[in-house]
N, C-alpha and C positions, 0 to 999 in steps of 0.2 A: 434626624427627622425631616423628611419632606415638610417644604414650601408650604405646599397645597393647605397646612392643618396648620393650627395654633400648636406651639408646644404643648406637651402634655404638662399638667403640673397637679397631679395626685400620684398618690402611690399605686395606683390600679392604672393610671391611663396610658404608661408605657406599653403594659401588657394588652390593653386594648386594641392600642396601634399594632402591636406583635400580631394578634391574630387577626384582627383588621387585612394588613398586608400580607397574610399567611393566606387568608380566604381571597384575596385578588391573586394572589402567587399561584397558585393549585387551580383556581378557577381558568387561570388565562394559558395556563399548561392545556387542561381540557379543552378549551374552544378553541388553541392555535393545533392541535391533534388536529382534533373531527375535521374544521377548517383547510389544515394540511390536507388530509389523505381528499377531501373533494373536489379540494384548487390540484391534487395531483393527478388523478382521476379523470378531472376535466382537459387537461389537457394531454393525458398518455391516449386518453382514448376519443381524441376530437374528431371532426369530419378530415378526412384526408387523411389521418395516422396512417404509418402503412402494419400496425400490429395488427397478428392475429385474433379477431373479434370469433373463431368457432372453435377455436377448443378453451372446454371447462375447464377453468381454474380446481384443481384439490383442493376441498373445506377442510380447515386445517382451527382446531376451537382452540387451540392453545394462545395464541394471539387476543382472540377476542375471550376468554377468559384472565388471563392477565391483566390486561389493561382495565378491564373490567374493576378486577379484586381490587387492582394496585387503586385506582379512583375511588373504590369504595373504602379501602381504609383508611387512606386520605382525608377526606370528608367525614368520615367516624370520629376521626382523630382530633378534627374542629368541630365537631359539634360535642365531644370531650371536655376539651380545651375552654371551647363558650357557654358550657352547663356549668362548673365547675366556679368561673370568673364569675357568670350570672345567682349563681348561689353565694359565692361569698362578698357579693355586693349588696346583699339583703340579709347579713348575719352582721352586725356591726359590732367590734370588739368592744370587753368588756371598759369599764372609765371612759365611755366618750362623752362628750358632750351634746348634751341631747338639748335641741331647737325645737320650738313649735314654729310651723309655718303655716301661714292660710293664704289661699290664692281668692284674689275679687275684683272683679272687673272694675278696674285695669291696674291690680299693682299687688304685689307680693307684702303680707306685714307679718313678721318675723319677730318673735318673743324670747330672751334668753332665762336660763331658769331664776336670775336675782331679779327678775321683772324688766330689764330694757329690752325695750322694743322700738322696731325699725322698720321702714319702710321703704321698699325697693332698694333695699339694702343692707350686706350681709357682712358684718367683723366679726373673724373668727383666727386662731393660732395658728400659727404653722407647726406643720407635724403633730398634728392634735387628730385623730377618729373623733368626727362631728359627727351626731345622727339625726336628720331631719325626720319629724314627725309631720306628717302634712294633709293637708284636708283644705275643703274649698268653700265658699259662700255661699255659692251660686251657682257657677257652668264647669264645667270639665277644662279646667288647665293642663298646664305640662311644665313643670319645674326643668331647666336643664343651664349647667356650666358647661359651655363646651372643652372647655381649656381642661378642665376636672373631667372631661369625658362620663357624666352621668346625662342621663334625663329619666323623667318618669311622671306618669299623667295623674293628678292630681283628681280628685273627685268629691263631690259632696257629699257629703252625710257618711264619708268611710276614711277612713285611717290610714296613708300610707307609709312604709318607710323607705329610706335607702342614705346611705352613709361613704364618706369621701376622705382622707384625709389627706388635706393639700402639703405637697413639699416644696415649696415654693412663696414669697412671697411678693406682694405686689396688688395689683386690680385685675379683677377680670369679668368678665363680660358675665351678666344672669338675663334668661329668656323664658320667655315664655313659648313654647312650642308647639299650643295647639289652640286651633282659631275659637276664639272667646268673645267675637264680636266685634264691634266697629274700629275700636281703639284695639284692638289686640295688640297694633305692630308698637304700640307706645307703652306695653307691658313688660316694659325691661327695668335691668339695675346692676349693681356692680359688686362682687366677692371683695373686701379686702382682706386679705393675708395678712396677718402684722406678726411681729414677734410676739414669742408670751410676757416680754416685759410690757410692751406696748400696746398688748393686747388686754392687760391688768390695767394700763394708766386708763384707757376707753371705759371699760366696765365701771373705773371711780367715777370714772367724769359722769359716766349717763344713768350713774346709780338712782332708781326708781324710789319713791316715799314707801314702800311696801315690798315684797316679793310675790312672784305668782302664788305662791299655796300663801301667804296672807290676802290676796286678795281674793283668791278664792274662800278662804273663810268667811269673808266678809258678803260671796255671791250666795255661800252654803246657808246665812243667814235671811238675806234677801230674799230667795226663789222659795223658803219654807221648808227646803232639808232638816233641819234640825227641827221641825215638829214632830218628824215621826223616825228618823236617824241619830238622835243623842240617847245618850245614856239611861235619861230619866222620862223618852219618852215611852207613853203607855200604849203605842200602836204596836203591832206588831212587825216588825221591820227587819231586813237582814241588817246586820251588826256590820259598822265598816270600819272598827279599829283593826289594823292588821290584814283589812280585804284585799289589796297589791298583793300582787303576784299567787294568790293564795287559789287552791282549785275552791270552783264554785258546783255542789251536787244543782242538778237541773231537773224542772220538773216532769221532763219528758225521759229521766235515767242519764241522760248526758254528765261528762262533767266538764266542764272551760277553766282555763287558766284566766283570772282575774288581771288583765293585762288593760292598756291602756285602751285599746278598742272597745272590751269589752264596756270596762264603764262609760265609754260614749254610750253603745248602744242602750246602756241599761238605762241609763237620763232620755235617752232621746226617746228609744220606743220598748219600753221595760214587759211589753209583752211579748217581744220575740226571747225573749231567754230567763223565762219564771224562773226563782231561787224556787227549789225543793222546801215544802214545807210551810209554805209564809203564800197569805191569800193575795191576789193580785191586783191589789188597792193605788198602784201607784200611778200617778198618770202620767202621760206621756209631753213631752217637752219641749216635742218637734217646732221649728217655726218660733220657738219663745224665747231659745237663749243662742244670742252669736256665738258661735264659735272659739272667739277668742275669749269669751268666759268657760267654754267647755273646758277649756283648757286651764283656764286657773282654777277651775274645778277641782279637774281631775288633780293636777300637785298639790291640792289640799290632802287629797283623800291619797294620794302618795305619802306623803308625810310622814313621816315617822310617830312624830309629835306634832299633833296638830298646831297649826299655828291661829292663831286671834286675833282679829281686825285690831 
């Protein structure tokens, strides 16, 4: 690996650097061509040459269809190659560990699913598929490990993902990569790598009084869900034992997979996507609950078994 770059240290960023150096490879082929034949050009045919400038050269298309093709499948072949890596960097395998992240001026705070959380700072295993879930407070961030060769821009009010799993341990650099305001450039923090033993002793040490879906029990109580979402209430409400991952009919004929996006939006503004059947009483949440309750929220209503303050 070139100087120039941090070692790769995920399982995808070797391949990165592969077509990275594959699209300067093929690209610098083409401009020293074109470049060639006009630096040869310029000088077979300069003032004083004594070559014949009146007779027609014979159009001859087989030259310029070749070179043509051969560049075109070239570049076919990497935008192949970078659809392919780019899709399976947003399918992340199944068992990974799955992070909430929230981006806010000026500092990343990072929840793991037994309830610690961190700030401008990330311990996570090695050779472990991590999957960040990520959302923002406030302005449009950009989550990026350069070392891990991800980034990806962060937003408010919407859900993104993308997943890495590092082969490597050690520190590495976490940025923030898109301008967020005054302090931006002080929006940084650091990956550690540990082993999975060491990455076990962390989780005892910083073991939380609660877990996110218990404290989200305890938000499910507070915000007034359970007036009209338990069991024995008499409102009419969709039912949300069992609502993960389950299709949701919608009132306009649609149906959605009941994934984590969805129940943000449905807390946040529950009249972009009516449940089929059930009148539209719910109100909306925008502006009333951080984020980082959204989130112990929603592992409530994941939960298998609900969990109880």
């Amino acid at each position: 690996m070139s100087g120039w770059f941090a070692p790769a240290a995920s399982s995808t960023g070797v391949e990165t650097d592969h077509l990275f150096w594959a699209l300067m490879a093929i690209s610098s082929a083409v401009l020293a061509l074109v470049f060639g034949l006009m630096a040869l050009y310029v000088v077979r045919y300069r003032a004083g040459s004594p070559i014949d400038r009146g007779a027609l050269a014979e159009k001859s298309w087989i030259f310029e269809i070749a070179w043509t093709g051969a560049s075109l499948l070239l570049f076919l072949g990497l935008f192949v190659w970078g659809a392919d890596l780019y899709v399976r960097l947003y399918q992340p395998p199944g068992g990974s560990l799955k992070l909430n992240v929230v981006g806010k001026q000026w500092m990343w705070k990072i929840e793991h699913p037994a309830g610690q959380r961190e700030i401008n700072a990330l311990h996570i295993p090695v050779d472990t598929p991590v999957e960040l879930l990520m959302t923002s407070e406030d302005v449009i961030h950009d989550f990026a490990i350069p070392a891990f060769r991800i980034k990806h821009d962060v937003l408010p009010g919407r859900y993104e993902t993308i997943w890495f799993q590092a082969t490597r341990t050690g520190d590495f650099h976490l940025f923030c990569t898109q301008f967020c305001g005054t302090d931006h450039a002080a929006m940084i923090g650091w990956v550690d790598v540990m082993t999975q033993p060491d990455y076990q002793k962390w989780l005892d040490a910083e073991a939380p009084s609660e877990t996110l879906a218990a404290a989200g029990a305890a938000l499910f109580q507070r915000y007034g869900c359970s007036g009209c979402h338990a069991g024995t209430s008499t409102v009419k409400a969709p039912p949300l034992d069992g609502l993960y991952g389950s299709p949701v009919p919608l009132e306009d004929g649609r149906t959605v997979t009941a994934d984590d996006r969805y129940l943000h939006d449905a807390i946040i503004e529950p009249s972009t996507e009516r449940v089929a059947g059930f009148p539209p009483v719910m109100p909306s949440y925008a502006g009333q609950i951080r984020e980082e309750d959204l989130f112990a929220l929603i592992a409530y209503l994941k939960s298998p078994a609900k969990e109880q303050p």
